[in-house]
N, C-alpha and C positions, 0 to 999 in steps of 0.2 A: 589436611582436611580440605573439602572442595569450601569454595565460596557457597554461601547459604542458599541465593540465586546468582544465575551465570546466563547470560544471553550470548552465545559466541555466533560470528558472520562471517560469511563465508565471502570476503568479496571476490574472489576469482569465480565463484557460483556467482555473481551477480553479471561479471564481466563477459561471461561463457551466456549466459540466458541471453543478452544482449545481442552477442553477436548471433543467438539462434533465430534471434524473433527478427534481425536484421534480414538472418538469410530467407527468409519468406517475402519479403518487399521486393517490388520491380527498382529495378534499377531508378536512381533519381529521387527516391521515396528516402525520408532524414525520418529518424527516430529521437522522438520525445521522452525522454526518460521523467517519468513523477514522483519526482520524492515530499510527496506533502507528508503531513501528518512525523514527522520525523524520519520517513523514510520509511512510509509503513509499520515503522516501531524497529527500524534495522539501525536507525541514524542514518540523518539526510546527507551531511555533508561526505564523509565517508562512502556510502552507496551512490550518490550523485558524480565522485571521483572513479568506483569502480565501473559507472555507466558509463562513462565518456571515455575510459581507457578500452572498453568493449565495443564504441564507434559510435556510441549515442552523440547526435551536434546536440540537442536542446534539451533545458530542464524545466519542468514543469511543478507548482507549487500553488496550494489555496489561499494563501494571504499574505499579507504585504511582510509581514515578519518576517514567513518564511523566507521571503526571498531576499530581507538584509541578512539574514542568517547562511545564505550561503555566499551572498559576497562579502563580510568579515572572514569566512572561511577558507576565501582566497580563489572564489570560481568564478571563471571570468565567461563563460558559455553564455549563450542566451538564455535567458530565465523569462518564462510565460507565468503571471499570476491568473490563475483561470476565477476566482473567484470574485463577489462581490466586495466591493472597498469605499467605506465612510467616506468623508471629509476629512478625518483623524491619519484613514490607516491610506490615503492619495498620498502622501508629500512621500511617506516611507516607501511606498513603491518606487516611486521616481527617483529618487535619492539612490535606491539599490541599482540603477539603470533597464527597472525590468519592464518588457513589453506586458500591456494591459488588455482586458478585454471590455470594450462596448457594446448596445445594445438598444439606448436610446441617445434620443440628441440632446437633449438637458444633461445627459453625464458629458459627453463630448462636449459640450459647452463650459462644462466645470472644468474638465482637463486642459482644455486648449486656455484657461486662465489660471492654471494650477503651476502650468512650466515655467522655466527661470529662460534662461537666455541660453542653454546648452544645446544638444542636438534634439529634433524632434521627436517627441512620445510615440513610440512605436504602438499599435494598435490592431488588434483583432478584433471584428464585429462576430458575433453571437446570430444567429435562427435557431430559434426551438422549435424542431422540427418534433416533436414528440417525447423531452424529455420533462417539457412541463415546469422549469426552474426558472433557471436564468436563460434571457436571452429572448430577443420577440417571435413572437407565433407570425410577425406579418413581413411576406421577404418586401414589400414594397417597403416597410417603415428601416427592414434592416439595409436594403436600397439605400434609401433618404442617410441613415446613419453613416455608410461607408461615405458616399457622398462629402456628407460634411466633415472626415477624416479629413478626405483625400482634400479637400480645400481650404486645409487649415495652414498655416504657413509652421504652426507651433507644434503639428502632429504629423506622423505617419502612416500609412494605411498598408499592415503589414500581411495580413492572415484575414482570412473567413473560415467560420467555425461553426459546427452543430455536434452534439452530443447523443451518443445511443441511451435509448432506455432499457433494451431488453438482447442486447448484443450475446448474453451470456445462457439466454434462452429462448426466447420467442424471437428467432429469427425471422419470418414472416412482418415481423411489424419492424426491425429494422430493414429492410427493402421499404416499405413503409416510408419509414424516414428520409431512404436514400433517394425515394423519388421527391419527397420535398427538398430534399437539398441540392440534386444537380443541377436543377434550371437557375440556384439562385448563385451556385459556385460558377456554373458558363456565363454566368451574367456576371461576375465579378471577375472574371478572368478578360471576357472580351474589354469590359472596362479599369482594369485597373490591371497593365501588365508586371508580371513578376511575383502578383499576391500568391500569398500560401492559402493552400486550401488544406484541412484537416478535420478528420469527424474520428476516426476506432479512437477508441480503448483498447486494454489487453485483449479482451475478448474479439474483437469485432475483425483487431491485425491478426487472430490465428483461424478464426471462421470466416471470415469477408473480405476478400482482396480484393472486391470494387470500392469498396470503403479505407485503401490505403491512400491515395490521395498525392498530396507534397510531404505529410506528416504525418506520423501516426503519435499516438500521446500513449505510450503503455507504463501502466502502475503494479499493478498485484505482480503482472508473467514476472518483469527482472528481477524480484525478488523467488523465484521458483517457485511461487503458487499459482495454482489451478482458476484461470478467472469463472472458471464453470463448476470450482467447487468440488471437482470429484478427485483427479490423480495426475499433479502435475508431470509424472517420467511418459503421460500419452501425450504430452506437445515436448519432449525432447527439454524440458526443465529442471533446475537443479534447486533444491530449496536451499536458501543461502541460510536460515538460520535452526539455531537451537538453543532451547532452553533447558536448562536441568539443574538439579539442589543435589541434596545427597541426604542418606539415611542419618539423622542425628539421632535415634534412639528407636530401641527395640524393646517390647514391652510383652510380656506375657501374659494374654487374657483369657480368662474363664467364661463360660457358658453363662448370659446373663451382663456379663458387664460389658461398658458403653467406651464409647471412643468420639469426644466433640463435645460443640456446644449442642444443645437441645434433643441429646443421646440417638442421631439419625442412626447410627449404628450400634445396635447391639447385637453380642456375639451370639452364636447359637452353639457354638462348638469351645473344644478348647483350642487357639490359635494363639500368631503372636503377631503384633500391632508396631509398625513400622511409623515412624514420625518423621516426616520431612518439612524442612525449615523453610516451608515458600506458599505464600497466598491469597486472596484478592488484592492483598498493597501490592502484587509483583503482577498482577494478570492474570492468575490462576483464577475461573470466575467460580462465582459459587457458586452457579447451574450446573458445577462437577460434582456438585455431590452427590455421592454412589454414583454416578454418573463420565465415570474415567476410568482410564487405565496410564501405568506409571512404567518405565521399564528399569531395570534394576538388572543386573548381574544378567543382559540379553534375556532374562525372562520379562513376563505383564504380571505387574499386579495388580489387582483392583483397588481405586482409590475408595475409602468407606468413610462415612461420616460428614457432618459438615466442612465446606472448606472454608477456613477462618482468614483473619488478615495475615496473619504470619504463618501458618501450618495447616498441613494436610498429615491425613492417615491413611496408610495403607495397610492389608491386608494381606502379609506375607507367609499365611498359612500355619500347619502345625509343627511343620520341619523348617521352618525358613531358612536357606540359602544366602538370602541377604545380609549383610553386618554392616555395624555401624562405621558410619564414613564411605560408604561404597557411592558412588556416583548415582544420581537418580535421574531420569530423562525424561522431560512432558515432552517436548515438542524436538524434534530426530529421531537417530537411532541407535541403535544398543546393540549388536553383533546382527542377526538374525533379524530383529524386531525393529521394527520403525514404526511411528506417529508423525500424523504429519499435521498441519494446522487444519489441513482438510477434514482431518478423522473428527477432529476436537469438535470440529464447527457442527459436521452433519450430529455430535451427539447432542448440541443444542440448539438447534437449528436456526442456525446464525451462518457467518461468512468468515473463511479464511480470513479476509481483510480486517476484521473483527478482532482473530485472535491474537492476531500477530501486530496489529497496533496496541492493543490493550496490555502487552507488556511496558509494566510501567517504569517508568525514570529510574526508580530507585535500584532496579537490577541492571549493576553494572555490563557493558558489553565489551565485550572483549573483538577485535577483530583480528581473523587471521587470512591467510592466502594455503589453502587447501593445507590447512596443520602447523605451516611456517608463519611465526607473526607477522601481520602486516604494517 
């Protein structure tokens, strides 16, 4: 009998997207691989190994955890924390040896007395060129910020950075950006030789090659999803993962009776009522209710009913083909049929990135290299 929920990763698909999204970059151009959030929901340290064997030099992560989490793990690569960090989560950054990001000179003043006696706090200053977060709208003030990197004796001035806001759609407004950002990237180049300059995302390295830079930071592409949401095999992507449960029970219902909590589904016909052993505690959201499809035996069947914490139902007809124990697939594919996190998303109109992080902890993962364990 399969595992209740199974999450299996494909890191050679991780390793191969790597080297695709590489072969787009000009010569000289280093690839950021981001595994925040657990790797997308793939597993960071694991995906972060299969990036760097795919030629990615850097890894990128949102919080200071993350990135002791990957050097307990044993990665000695550069690690960038792109995010914001307390008083609390400064020492765990530094401690993990990861380069940080700036933006005002009160942080930069807390850092350059936050260091012990080791080598200097490598550092990237921030323009918000239009993403509206972190990072100053004013390049004079992010000027002034690099400025007091580069004159720190306790810090380094490693990277200048700006972030797309609409790289995945409105590209007009990232040109937008890009003109706020080159006069401030020549200006930190004329002064400050060797700086890394870096702004794409996934989206921006497979639609913008003015916007590859010294670095590009891609998150969703290595994992084979779509940063534009629609079909990752149109940028040459492999999705590295999949999800699937299996049919624990087969249930014959009559015309009138219900399947769930709150009877979302009742029958109209006489069919027979499929139960799979996986549900919002695994990432399955409830926004599937009635609102999916499951593959089974290379056929779809429609998911019917609430989707509960532990189970879902499906509707496998009045001849069902299905039997108990047969493998069930939310997210891959089945002979013929495939789901991809793309499909999941446009039915509730949310983001690949969404559904493939919201697989949660409890469904173990399994990694392998194209079928052979890894």
């Amino acid at each position: 009998m399969p595992l209740r929920a199974l999450a299996r990763v494909n890191l050679a698909a991780i390793e191969r997207n790597v080297e695709a999204l590489r072969s787009r970059l000009s010569a000289g151009t280093e690839l950021c691989a981001v595994v925040k959030a657990d790797g997308y929901g793939h597993g960071a340290a694991p995906s972060a190994r299969a990036a760097l064997a795919g030629g990615a030099g850097w890894l990128a992560v949102a919080t200071a955890n993350e990135a002791a989490e990957l050097r307990a793990a044993g990665l000695e690569a550069p690690v960038l924390v792109m995010g914001a960090l307390s008083s609390d989560e400064l020492p765990v950054a530094l401690a993990a040896r990861a380069d940080v990001v700036a933006w005002s000179e009160t942080f930069v003043a807390a850092l350059a007395t936050a260091t012990g006696a080791g080598d200097p706090v490598r550092v990237h200053v921030k323009l918000d060129t239009g993403m509206g977060r972190l990072g100053t709208r004013s390049q004079p003030e992010a000027i002034r910020v690099a400025e007091a990197i580069a004159g720190s004796d306790a810090l380094s001035l490693v990277g200048a950075m700006t972030h797309f806001a609409t790289a995945d759609g409105d590209r007009s407004f990232v040109r937008e950006q890009l003109e706020r950002f080159i006069p401030f990237a020549e200006e930190m180049r004329r002064a400050h030789s060797g700086i890394l300059i870096h702004a794409a995302n996934s989206a921006a390295t497979l639609l913008e090659p003015a916007s590859h830079f010294d670095l590009v930071r891609t998150g969703v592409a290595i994992y084979g999803c779509d940063p534009m949401n629609e079909d990752p095999s149109d940028y040459g992507l492999e999705p590295a993962l999949e999800l699937s449960t299996y049919v624990a029970a087969v249930k014959r219902t009559e015309p009138g009776e219900s399947a769930g909590y709150g009877r979302r589904f009742v029958a109209e016909r006489e069919t027979f009522i499929g139960t799979l052993p996986i549900g919002y505690g695994d990432g399955v959201r409830r926004a599937f209710t009635n609102n999916c499809d499951v593959l089974v035996g290379g056929r779809r069947y429609p998911l019917v009913g609430a989707v509960s914490m532990d189970n879902i139902t499906i509707d496998l007809g009045p001849e069902p083909s299905a039997a108990v124990g047969e493998r069930a697939t939310i997210i891959g594919a089945d002979g013929a049929s495939r789901q991809t996190a793309e499909d999941l998303a446009r039915r509730i109109d949310t983001l690949n990135y969404e559904i493939t992080c919201g697989v949660s902890a409890r469904v173990p993962r399994q990694y392998h290299r194209d079928g052979a364990p890894a």
